[in-house]
C-alpha positions as CSV (number, residue, x, y, z in Angstrom):
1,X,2.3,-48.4,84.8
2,X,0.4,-45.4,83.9
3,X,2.2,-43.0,81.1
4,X,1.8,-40.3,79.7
5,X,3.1,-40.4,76.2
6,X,3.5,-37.6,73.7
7,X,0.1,-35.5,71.9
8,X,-1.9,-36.2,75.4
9,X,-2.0,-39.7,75.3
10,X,-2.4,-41.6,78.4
11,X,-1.9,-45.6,78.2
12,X,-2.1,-48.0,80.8
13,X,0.6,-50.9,80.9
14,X,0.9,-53.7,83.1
15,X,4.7,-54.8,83.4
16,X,7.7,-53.2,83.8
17,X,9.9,-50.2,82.0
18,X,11.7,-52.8,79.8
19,X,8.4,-54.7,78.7
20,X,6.6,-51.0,78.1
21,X,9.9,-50.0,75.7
22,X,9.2,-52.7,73.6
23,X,5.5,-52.5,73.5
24,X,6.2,-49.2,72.8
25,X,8.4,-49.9,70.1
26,X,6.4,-52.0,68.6
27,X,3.2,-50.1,68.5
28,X,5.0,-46.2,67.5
29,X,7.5,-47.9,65.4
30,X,11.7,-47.6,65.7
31,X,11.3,-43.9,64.5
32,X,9.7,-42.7,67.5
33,X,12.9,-43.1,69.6
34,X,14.5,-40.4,67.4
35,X,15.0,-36.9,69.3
36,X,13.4,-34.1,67.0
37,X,13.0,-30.8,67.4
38,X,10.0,-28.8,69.0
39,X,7.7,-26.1,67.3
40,X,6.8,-23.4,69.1
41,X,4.4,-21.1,68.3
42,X,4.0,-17.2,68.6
43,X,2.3,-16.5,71.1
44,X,1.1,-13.1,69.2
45,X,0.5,-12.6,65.4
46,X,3.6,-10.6,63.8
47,X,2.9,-7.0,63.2
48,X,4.4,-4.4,61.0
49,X,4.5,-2.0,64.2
50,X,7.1,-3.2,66.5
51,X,6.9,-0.7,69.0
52,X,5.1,-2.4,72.1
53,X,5.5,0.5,74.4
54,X,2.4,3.1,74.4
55,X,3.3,6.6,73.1
């Protein structure tokens, strides 16, 4: 199997989904199965001057 895991990480794993869950487990830790939440960044810095639209 060839997956692509979180932070651009690519690993190759020969066996099936079950086997690659508990490699998985096993090298990331328990933890990793947790949902969290997702940062997002601005995509401009914030500005005193809201006003977007020219004059």
């Amino acid at each position: 199997m060839l997956v692509f895991e979180g932070d651009s990480k690519v690993v190759w794993f020969e066996g099936n989904y079950s086997e690659y869950e508990a490699d998985r487990k096993a090298r990331l830790g328990a933890a990793v199965d947790q949902p969290h939440r997702i940062k997002y960044r601005h995509l401009t810095p914030p500005t005193a001057n809201h006003n977007y639209l020219p004059n």
